[in-house]
N, C-alpha and C positions, 0 to 999 in steps of 0.2 A: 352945343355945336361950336361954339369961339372957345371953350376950353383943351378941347380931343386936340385939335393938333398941336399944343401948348403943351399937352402930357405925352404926346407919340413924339418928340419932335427931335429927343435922344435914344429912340429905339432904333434909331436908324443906323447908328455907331455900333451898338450891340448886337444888331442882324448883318451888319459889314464884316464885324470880329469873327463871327461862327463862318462867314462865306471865306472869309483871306488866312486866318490861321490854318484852314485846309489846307489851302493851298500853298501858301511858306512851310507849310509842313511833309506837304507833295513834293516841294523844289528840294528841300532840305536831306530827301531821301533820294533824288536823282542825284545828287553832288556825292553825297554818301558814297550810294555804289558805283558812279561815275569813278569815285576814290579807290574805292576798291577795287573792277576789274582796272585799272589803269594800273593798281599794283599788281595785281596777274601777269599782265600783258606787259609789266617792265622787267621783271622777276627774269625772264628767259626763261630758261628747262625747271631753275629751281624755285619753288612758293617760297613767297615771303610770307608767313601767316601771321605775322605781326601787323604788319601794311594793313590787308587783309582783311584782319579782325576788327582794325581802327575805322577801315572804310564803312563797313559794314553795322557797325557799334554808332555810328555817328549817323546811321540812314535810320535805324530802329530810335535812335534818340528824339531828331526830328520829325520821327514820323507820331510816336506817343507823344510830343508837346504840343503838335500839331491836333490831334487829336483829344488831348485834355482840353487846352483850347477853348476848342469845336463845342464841345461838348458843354463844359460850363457857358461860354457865351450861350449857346442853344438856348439852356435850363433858365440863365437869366433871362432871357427875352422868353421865353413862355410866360414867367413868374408875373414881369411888368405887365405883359398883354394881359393877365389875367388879371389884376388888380385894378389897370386901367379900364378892364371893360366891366368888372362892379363897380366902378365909381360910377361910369357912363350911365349902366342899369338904373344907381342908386337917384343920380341927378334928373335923371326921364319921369322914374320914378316920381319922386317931388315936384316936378314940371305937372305930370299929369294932377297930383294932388292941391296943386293950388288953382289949377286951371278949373275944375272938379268944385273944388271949393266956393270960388269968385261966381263960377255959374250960379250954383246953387242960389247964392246969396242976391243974386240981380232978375231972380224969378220970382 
């Protein structure tokens, strides 16, 4: 129980990364096509598809880094929890067996 929060105590930077890389990832695609119709909407009668495409190219860019991200932090923070809660298991484990043991031995 003095060790758990000692091993959890950087999983909290790793479940920060998966919650805010969405979300710079979210802003990243508002500015994107923010860029984009605002070239529409300056263009007049004629499309600039250059503008356009750049707006638009840079909202699908942020939005997949955003999402790689996401995802890898996710996958690590599974990985650690999962390792951290066999160690927990393995140390309870051992607790119980010496406790187990020391009985035995003072009957």
């Amino acid at each position: 129980s003095l060790e758990l929060p000692m091993l959890e105590k950087n999983l909290t930077i790793i479940a920060t990364l998966a919650s805010v890389s969405t979300l710079i990832g979210l802003l990243g695609t508002v500015v994107g096509m923010i860029k984009a119709f605002s070239a529409l909407g300056n263009s007049g009668g004629s499309t600039d598809s250059t503008a356009l495409a750049n707006g638009i190219s840079e909202a699908l860019i942020n939005t997949a880094i955003g999402i790689g991200t996401s995802a890898i932090s996710i996958i690590a923070y599974n990985f650690f929890t999962s390792k951290i809660d066999t160690l927990t298991y393995s140390i309870d484990e051992a607790g119980v067996c010496i406790t187990q043991t020391f009985s035995a031995n003072h009957h």
